[in-house]
C-alpha positions as CSV (number, residue, x, y, z in Angstrom):
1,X,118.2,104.0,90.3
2,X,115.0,102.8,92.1
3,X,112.9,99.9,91.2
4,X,109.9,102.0,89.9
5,X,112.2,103.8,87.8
6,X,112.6,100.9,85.5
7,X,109.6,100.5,83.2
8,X,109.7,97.0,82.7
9,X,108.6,96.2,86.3
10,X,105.2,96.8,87.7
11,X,103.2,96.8,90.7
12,X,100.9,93.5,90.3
13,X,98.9,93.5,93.5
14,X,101.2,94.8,95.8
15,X,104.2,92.7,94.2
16,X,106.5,94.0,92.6
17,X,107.1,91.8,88.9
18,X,109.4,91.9,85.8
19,X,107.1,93.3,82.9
20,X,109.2,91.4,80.3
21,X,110.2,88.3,81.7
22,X,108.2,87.3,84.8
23,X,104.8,86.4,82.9
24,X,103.9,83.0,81.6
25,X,102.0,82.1,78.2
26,X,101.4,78.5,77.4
27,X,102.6,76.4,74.8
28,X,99.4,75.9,73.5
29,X,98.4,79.3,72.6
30,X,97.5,79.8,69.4
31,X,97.0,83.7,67.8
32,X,96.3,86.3,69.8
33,X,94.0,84.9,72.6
34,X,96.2,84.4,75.2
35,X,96.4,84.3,78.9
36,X,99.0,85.0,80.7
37,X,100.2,84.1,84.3
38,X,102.8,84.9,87.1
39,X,103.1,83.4,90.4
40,X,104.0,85.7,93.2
41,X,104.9,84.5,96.6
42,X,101.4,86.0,97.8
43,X,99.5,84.8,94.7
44,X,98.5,84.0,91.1
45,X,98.0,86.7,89.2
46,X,96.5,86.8,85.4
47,X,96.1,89.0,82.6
48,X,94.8,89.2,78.8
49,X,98.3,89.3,76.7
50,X,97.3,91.1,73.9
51,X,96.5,94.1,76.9
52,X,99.0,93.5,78.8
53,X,98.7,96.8,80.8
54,X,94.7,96.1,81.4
55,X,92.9,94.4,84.3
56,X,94.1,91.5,86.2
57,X,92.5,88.7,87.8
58,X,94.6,87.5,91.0
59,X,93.7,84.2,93.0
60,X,95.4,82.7,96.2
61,X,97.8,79.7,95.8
62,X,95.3,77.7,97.1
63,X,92.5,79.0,94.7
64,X,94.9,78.6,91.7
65,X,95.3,74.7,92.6
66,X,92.1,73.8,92.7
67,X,91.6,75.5,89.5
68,X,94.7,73.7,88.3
69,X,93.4,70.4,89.7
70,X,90.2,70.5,87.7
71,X,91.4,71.6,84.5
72,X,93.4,68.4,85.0
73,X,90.6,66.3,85.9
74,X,88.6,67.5,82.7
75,X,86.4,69.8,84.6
76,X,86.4,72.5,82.1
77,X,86.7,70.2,78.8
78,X,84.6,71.8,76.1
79,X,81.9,69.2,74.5
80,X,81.2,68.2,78.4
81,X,77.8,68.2,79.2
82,X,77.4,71.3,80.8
83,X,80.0,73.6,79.2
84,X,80.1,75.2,76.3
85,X,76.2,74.7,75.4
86,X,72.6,76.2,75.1
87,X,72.1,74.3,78.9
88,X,74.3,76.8,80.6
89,X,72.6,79.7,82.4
């Protein structure tokens, strides 16, 4: 049996991944607006879970830190001055 044979994995940029078991949801998801995530050895790659066959977004490792980093720092807090209101273009 060959790899594309099974329907559970899928091509995800050029890497091969494990439909069922290789993305990642956080525990703070709540309903049905969702992210999910799985890190490849070449990148990040994400994707809406309620279309789970639909467009991805991919991002280097490095990329994906920084994004990391800030969420951390409290760079994309809603209520911030900046996000989330009528100030943003």
């Amino acid at each position: 049996m060959q790899l594309e044979d099974i329907p559970s994995w899928i091509d995800v940029g050029g890497m091969m991944v494990n439909n069922d078991i290789a993305w990642r949801k956080s525990t703070f998801s709540q309903g049905g607006d969702c992210l999910e995530w799985v890190i490849g050895s070449d990148g990040v790659y994400i994707r809406d879970s309620k279309d789970p066959a639909g467009a991805r977004l991919s991002f280097t490792h490095s990329e994906w830190k920084a994004f990391i980093a800030g969420v951390k720092g409290g760079e994309a807090d809603l209520g911030r001055p900046g996000i989330g209101d009528a100030s943003t273009g």
